[in-house]
C-alpha positions as CSV (number, residue, x, y, z in Angstrom):
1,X,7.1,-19.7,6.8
2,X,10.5,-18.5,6.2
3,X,11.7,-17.2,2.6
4,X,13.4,-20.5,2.5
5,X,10.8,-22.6,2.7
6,X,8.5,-23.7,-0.2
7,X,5.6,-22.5,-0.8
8,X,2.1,-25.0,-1.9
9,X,2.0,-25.1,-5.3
10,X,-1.6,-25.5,-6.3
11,X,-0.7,-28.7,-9.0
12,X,0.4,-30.6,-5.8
13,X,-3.5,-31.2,-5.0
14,X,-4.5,-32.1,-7.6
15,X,-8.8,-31.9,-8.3
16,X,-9.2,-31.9,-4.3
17,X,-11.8,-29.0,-3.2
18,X,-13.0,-27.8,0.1
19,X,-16.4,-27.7,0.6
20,X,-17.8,-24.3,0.1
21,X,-19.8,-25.2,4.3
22,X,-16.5,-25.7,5.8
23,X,-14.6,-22.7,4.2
24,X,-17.5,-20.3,5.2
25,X,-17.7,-21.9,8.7
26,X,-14.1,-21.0,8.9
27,X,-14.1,-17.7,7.4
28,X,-17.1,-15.9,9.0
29,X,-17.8,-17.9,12.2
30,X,-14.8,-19.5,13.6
31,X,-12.0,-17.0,12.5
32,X,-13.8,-14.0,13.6
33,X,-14.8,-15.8,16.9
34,X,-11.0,-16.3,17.5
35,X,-9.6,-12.7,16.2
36,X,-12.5,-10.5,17.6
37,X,-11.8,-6.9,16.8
38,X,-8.2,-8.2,15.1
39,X,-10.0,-9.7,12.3
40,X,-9.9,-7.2,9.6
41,X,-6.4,-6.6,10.1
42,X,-5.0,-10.4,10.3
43,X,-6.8,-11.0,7.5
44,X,-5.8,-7.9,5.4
45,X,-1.9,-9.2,6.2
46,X,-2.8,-12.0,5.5
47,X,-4.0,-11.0,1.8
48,X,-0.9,-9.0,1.4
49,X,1.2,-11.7,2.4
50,X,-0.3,-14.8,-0.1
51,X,-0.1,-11.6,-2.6
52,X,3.7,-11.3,-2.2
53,X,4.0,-15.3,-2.3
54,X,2.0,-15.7,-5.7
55,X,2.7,-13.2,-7.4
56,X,0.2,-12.7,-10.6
57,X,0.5,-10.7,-13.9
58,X,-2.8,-10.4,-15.2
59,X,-6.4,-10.7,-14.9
60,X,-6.7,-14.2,-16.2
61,X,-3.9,-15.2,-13.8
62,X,-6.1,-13.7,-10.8
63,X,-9.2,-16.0,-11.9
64,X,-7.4,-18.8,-12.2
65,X,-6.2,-18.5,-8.9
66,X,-9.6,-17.9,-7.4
67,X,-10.9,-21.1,-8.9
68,X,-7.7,-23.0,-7.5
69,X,-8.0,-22.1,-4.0
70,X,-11.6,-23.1,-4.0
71,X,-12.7,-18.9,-3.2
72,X,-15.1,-18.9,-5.9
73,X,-15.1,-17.7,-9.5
74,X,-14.4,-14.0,-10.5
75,X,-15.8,-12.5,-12.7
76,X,-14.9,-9.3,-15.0
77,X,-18.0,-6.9,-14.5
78,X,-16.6,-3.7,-16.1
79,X,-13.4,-2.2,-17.4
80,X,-11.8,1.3,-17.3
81,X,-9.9,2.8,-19.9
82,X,-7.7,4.5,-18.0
83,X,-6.1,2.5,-14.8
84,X,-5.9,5.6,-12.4
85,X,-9.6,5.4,-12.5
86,X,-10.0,2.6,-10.0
């Protein structure tokens, strides 16, 4: 996808989900069958690249894009004072 070209906007979907079976088939069985040993890095530019295309401010802007693309709901466990301490 070019810099041109739209992106999906998750509103265009509407309520429709992905069964949580078929994501995990594709995730841990099929993609790693396909990659091999280029998994981890495919899908670590591929992280880096949806992070560039949807860019998000906050914490409650992370969540709610979580729930959207159907990869589960995050959760807030704990919380530093101090951001260097990550």
């Amino acid at each position: 996808m070019t810099r041109n070209e739209t992106c999906p906007q998750p509103e265009h979907y509407g309520d429709a989900t992905v069964p949580a079976f078929g994501y995990e088939l594709i995730r841990n069985l099929l993609i790693p069958e396909l990659l091999n040993k280029e998994t981890a890095p495919i899908l670590y530019w591929s992280g880096r690249k949806l992070a560039r295309r949807y860019p998000l401010e906050n914490e409650q802007q992370i969540i709610d894009f979580f729930t959207r693309a159907g990869w589960g709901h995050l959760q807030q466990v704990s919380q530093s004072k101090n951001k260097n301490d990550v």
